[in-house]
C-alpha positions as YAML, in Angstrom:
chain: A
units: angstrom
residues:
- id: 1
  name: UNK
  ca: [6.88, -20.20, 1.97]
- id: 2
  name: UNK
  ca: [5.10, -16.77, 0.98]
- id: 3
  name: UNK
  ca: [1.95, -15.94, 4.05]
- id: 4
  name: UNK
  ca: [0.02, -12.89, 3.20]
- id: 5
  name: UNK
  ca: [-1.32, -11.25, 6.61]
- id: 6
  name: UNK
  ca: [-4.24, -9.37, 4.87]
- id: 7
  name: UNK
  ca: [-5.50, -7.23, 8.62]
- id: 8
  name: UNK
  ca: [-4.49, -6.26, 12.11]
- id: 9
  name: UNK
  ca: [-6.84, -9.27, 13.53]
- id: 10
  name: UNK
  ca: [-4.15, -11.38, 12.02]
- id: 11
  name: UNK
  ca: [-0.40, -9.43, 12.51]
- id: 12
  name: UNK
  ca: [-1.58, -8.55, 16.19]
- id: 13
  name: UNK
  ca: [-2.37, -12.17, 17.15]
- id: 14
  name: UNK
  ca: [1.50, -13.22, 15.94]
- id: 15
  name: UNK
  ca: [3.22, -14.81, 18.60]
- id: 16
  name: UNK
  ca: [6.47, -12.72, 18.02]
- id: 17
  name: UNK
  ca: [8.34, -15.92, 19.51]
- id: 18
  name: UNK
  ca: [7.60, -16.95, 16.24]
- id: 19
  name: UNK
  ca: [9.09, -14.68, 14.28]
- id: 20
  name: UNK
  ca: [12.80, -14.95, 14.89]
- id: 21
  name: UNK
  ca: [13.36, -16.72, 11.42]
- id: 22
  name: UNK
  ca: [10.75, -14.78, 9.38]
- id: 23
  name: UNK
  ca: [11.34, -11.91, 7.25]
- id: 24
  name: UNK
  ca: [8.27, -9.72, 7.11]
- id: 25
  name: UNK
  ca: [7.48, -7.08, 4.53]
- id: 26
  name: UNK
  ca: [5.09, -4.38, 5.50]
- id: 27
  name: UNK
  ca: [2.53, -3.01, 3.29]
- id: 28
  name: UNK
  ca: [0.66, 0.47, 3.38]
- id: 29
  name: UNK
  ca: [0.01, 1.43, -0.14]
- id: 30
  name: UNK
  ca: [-2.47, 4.15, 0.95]
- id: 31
  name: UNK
  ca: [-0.11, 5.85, 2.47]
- id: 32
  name: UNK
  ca: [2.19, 5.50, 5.28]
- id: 33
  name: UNK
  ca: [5.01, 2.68, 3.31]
- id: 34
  name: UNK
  ca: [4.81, 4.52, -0.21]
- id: 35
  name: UNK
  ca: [5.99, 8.08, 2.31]
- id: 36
  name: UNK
  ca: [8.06, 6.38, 3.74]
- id: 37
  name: UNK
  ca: [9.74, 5.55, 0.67]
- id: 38
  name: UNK
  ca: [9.17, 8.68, -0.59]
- id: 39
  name: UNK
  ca: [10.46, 10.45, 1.98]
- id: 40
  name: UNK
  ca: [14.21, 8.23, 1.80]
- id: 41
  name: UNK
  ca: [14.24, 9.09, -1.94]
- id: 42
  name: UNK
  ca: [14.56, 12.48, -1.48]
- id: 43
  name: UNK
  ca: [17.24, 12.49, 0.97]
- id: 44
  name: UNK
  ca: [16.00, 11.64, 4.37]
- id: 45
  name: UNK
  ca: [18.60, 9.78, 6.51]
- id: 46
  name: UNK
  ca: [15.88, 7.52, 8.30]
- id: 47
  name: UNK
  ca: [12.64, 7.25, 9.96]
- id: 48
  name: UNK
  ca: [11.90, 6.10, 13.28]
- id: 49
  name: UNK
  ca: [8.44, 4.83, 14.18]
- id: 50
  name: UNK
  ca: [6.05, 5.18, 16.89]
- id: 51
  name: UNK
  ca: [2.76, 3.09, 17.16]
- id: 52
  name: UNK
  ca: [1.36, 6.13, 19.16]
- id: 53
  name: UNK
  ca: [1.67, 9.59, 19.28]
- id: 54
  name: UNK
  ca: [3.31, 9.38, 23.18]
- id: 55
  name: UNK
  ca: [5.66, 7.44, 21.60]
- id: 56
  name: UNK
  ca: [6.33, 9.71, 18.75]
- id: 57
  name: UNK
  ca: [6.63, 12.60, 21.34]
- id: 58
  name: UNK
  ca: [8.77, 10.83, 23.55]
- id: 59
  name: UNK
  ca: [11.38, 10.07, 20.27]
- id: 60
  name: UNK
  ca: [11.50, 13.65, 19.43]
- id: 61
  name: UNK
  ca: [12.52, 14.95, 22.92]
- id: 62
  name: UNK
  ca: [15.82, 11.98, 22.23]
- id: 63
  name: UNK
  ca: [16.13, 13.08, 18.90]
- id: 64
  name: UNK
  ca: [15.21, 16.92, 18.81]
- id: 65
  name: UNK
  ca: [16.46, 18.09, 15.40]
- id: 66
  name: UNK
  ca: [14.40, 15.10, 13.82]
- id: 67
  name: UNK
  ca: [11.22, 16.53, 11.82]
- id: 68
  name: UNK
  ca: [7.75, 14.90, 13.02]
- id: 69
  name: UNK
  ca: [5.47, 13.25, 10.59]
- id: 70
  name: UNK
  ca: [2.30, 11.37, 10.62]
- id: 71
  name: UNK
  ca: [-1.68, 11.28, 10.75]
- id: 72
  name: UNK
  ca: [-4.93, 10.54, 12.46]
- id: 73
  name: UNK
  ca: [-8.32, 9.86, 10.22]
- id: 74
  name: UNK
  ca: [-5.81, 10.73, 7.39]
- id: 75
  name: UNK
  ca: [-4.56, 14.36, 8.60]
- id: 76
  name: UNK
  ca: [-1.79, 15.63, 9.73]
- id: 77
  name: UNK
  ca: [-1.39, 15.88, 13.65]
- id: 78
  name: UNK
  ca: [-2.03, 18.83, 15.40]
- id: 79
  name: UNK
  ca: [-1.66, 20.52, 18.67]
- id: 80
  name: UNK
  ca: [-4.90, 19.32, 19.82]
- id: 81
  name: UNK
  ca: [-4.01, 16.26, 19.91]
- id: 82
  name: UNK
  ca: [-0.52, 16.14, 21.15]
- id: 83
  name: UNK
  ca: [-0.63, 18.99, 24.15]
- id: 84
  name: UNK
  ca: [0.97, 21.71, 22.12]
- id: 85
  name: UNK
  ca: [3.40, 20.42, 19.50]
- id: 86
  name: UNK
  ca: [2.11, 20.35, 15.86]
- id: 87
  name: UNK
  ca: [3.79, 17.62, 13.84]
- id: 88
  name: UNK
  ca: [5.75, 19.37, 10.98]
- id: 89
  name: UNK
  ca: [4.54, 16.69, 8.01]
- id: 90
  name: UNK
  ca: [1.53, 14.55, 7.60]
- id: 91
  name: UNK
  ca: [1.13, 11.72, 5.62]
- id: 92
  name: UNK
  ca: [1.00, 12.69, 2.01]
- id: 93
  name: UNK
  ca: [4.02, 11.67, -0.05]
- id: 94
  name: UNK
  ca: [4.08, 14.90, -1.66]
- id: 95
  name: UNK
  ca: [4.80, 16.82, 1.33]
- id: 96
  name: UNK
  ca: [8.21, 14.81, 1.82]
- id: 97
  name: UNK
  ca: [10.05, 16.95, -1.05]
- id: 98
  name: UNK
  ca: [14.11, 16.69, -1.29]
- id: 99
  name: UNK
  ca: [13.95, 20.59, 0.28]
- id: 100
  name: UNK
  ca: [12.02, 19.61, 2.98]
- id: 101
  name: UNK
  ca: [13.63, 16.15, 4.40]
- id: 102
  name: UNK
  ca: [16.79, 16.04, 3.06]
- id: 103
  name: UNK
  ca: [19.32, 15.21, 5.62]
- id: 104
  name: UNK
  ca: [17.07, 15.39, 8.15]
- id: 105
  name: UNK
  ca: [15.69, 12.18, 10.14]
- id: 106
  name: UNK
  ca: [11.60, 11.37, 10.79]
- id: 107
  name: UNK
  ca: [9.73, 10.86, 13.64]
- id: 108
  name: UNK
  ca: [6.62, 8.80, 12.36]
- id: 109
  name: UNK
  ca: [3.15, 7.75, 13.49]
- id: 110
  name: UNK
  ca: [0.35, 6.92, 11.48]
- id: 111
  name: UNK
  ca: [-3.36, 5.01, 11.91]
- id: 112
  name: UNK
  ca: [-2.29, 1.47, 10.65]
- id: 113
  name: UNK
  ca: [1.09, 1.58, 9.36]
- id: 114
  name: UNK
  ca: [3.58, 2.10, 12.14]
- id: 115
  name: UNK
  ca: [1.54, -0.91, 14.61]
- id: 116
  name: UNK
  ca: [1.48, -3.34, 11.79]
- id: 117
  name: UNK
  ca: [5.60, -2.27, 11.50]
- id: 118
  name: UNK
  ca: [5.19, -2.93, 16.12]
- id: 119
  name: UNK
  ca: [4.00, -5.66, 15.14]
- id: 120
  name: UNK
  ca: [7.06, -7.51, 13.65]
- id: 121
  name: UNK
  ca: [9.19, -6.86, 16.23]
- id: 122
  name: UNK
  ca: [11.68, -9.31, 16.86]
- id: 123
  name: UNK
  ca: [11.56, -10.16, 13.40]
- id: 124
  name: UNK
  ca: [14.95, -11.45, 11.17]
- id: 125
  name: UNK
  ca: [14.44, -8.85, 8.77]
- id: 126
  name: UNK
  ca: [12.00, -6.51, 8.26]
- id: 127
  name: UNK
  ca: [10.97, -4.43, 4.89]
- id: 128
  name: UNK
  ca: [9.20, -1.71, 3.81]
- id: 129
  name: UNK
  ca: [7.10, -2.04, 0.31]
- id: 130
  name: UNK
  ca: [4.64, -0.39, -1.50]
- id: 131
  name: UNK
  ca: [4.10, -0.48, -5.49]
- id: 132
  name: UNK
  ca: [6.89, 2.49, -5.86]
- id: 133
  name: UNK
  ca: [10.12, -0.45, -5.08]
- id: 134
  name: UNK
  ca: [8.05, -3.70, -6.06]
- id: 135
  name: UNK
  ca: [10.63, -4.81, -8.37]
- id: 136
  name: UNK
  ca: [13.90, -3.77, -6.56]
- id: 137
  name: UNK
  ca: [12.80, -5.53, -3.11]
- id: 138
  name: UNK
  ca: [11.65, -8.92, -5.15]
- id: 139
  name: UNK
  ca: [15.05, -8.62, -6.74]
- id: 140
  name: UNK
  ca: [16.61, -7.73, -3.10]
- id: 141
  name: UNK
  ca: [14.79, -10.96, -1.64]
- id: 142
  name: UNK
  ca: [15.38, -13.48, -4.78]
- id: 143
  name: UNK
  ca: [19.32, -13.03, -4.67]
- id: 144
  name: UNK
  ca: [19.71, -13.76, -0.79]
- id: 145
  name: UNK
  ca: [21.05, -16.93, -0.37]
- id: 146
  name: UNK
  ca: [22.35, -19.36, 2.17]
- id: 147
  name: UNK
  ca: [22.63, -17.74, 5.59]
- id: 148
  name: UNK
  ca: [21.16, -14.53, 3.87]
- id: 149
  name: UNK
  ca: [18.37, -15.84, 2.88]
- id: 150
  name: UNK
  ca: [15.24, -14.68, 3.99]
- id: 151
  name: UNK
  ca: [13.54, -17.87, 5.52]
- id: 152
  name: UNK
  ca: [9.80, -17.55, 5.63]
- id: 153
  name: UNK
  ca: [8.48, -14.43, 3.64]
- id: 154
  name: UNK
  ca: [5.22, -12.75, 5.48]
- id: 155
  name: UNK
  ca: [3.61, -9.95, 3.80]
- id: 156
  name: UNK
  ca: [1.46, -7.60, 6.75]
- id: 157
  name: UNK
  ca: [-0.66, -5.57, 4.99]
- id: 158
  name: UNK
  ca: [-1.68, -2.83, 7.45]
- id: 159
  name: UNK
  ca: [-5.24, -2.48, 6.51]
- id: 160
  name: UNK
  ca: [-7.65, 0.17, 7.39]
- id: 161
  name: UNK
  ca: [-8.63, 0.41, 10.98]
- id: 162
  name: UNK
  ca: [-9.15, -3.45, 12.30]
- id: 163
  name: UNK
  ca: [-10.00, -4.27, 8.91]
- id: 164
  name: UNK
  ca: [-8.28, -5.81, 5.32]
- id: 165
  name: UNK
  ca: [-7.25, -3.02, 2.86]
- id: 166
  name: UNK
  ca: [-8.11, -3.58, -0.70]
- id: 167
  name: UNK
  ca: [-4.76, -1.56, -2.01]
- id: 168
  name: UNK
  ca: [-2.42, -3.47, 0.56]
- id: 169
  name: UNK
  ca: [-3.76, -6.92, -0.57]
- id: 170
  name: UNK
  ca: [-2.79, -5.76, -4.38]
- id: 171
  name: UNK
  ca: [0.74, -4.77, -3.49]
- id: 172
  name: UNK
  ca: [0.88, -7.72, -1.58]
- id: 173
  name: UNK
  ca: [0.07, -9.80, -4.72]
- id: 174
  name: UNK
  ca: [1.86, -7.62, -7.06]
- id: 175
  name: UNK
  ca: [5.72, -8.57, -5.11]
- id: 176
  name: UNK
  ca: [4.37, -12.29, -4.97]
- id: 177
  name: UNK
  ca: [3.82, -11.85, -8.72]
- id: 178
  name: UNK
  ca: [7.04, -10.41, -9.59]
- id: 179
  name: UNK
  ca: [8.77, -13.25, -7.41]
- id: 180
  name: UNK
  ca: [7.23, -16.25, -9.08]
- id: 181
  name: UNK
  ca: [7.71, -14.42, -12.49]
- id: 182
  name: UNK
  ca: [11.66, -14.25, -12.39]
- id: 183
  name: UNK
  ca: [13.92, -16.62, -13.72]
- id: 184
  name: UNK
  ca: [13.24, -19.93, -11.02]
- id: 185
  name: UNK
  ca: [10.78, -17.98, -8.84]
- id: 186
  name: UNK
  ca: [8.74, -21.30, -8.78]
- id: 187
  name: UNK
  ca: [11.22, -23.12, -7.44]
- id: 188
  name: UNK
  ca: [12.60, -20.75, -5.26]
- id: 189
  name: UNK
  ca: [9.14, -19.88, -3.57]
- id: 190
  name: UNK
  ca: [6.17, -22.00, -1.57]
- id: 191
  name: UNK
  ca: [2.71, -20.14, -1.57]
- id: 192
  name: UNK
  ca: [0.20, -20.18, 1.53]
- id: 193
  name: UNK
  ca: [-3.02, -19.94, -0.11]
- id: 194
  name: UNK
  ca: [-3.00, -16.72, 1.07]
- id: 195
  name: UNK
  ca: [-0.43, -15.54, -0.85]
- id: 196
  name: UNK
  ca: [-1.99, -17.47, -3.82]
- id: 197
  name: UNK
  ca: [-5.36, -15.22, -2.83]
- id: 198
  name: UNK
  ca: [-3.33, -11.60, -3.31]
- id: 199
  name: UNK
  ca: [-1.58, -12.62, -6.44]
- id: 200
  name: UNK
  ca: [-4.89, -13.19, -8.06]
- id: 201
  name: UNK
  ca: [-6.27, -10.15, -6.43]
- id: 202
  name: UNK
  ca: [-2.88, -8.25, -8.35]
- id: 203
  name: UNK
  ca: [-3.17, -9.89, -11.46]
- id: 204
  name: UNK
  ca: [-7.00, -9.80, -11.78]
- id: 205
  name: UNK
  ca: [-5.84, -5.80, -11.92]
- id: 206
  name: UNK
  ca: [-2.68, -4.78, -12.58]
- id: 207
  name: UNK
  ca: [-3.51, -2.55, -15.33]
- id: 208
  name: UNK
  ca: [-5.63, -0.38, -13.85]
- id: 209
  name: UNK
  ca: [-4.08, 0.03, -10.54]
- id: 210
  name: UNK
  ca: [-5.75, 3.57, -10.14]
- id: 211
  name: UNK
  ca: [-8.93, 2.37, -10.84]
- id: 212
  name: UNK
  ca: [-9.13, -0.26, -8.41]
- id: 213
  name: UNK
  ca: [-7.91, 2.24, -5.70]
- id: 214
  name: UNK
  ca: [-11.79, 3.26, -5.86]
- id: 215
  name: UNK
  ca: [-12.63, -0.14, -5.09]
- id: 216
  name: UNK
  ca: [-10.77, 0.54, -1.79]
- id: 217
  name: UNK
  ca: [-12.49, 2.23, 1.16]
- id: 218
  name: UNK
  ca: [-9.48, 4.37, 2.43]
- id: 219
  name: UNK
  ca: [-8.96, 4.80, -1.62]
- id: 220
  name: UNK
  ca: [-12.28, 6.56, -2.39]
- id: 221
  name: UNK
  ca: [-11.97, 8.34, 0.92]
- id: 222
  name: UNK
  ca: [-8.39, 9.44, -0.57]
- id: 223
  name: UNK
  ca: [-10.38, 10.60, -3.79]
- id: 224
  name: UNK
  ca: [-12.98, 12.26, -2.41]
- id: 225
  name: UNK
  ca: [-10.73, 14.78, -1.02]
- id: 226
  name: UNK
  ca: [-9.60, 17.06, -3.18]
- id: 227
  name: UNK
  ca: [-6.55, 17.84, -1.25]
- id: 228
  name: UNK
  ca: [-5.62, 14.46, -0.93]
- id: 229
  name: UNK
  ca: [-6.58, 12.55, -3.96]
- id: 230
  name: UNK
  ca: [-3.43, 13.21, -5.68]
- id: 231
  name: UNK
  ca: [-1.62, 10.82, -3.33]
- id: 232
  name: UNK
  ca: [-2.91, 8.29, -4.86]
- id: 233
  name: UNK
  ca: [-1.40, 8.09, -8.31]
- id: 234
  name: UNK
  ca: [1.57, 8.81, -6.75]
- id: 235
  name: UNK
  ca: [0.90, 5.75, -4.22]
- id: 236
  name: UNK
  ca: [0.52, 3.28, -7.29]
- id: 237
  name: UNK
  ca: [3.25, 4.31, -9.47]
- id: 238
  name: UNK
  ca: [5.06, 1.08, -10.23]
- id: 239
  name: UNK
  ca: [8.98, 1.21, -9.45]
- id: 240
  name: UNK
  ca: [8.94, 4.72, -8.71]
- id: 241
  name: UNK
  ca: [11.50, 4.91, -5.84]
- id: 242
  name: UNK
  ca: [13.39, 1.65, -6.53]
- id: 243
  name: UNK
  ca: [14.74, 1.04, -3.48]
- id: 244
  name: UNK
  ca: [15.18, -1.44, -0.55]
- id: 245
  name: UNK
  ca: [14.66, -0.14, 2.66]
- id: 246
  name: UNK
  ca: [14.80, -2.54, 6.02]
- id: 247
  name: UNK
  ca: [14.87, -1.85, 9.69]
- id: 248
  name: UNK
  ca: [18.07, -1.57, 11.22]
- id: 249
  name: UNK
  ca: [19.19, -3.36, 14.45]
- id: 250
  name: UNK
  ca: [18.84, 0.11, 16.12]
- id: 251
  name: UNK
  ca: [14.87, 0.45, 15.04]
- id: 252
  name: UNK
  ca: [15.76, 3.00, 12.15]
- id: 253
  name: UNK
  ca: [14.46, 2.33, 8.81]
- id: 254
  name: UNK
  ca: [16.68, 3.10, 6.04]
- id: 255
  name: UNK
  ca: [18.16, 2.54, 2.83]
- id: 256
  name: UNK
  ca: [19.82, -1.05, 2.05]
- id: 257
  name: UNK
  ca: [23.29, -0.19, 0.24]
...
């Protein structure tokens, strides 16, 4: 069974009792997954989260030569608001080049992204997804079998503030679409009406993914910024880091393989 989890009002009122047989993939097109993924492609060896910026703080002083990343209302943190230390990244995939994260590990907090990743704690697997590895996770998730495979499938879209996110809802749809479409994906896969609500979200515009960012509130306020408005291509580029990441036992998020 495929459950979308389209806002926080939903992911934070998850009994994580519950969650000991699901596998939940986390959505945050706009921005924190697809910089994440961004940010492994070009050479980072992994990314710890924080829900809050104590928390980030608290994993640099374990992990010192780590770089910090992250945001608040979209921007990069600054002194101001952590007592001193400026974070050395923000938010914007573009920042994470191979010469700047390369062999280094990241510190991470953002708005939305890192509490809906809190919020699958004690989860049996956990992913990371945004349009750039659509079609190597589905591929990832369709060939686990037996004790491998990955039980009930919950998609957490992170959403904006407390609410749903137009963008996460369409990458939610878009994996759902690319795992009914392969070979015995309808036999393989159950959909909560939910998940039958983001696939025709997806499909309704899949081929004009950029447009429909401007249907998006954090999308137009992504646009509207000159400085930031070319995350967003770069945020729905289909496939373009194709690769599986998943939380490791030891809270690190990294590359599968």
């Amino acid at each position: 069974m495929i459950r979308v989890l389209f806002s926080p009002d939903e992911y934070e009122a998850v009994d994580r009792a519950m969650l000991g047989d699901v596998t939940c993939v986390v959505f945050d097109v706009l921005r924190a997954t697809s910089t994440m993924l961004e940010a492994l492609a070009q050479g980072a060896t992994g990314i710890r989260t924080a829900r809050e910026i104590p928390g980030a703080l608290a994993l640099k002083r374990q992990h010192p030569q780590d770089l910090l990343a992250g945001e608040r209302d979209g921007l990069r943190i600054r002194a101001d608001r952590t007592g001193g230390v400026d974070f050395d990244l923000g938010n914007s995939p573009r920042e994470f080049t191979h010469g700047r994260v390369a062999g280094r590990g990241i510190i991470m907090t953002t708005t939305n992204g890192t509490r809906a990743l809190d919020a699958c704690a004690g989860a049996r697997a956990v992913h990371i997804a945004s349009f750039g590895n659509l079609s190597a996770l589905a591929a990832h998730l369709a060939c686990r079998t037996g004790v491998d495979a990955p039980g009930p499938l919950w998609l957490v879209c992170a959403g904006t503030l407390e609410n749903a996110s137009f963008e996460d809802t369409l990458g939610a749809g878009a994996l759902v679409d690319r795992l009914m479409t392969r070979p015995g994906g309808t036999g393989s896969w159950s959909l909560d009406d939910s998940a039958q609500i983001a696939r025709e979200v997806y499909r309704a515009h899949r081929h004009r993914l950029v447009e429909a960012a401007a249907l998006a509130r954090n999308g137009r306020r992504l646009l509207s910024q000159p400085e930031l408005a070319g995350d967003v291509p770069v945020c729905l580029e289909e496939d373009r880091n194709p690769r599986v990441v998943r939380r490791d036992r030891d809270g690190v998020l990294r590359i599968v393989g």
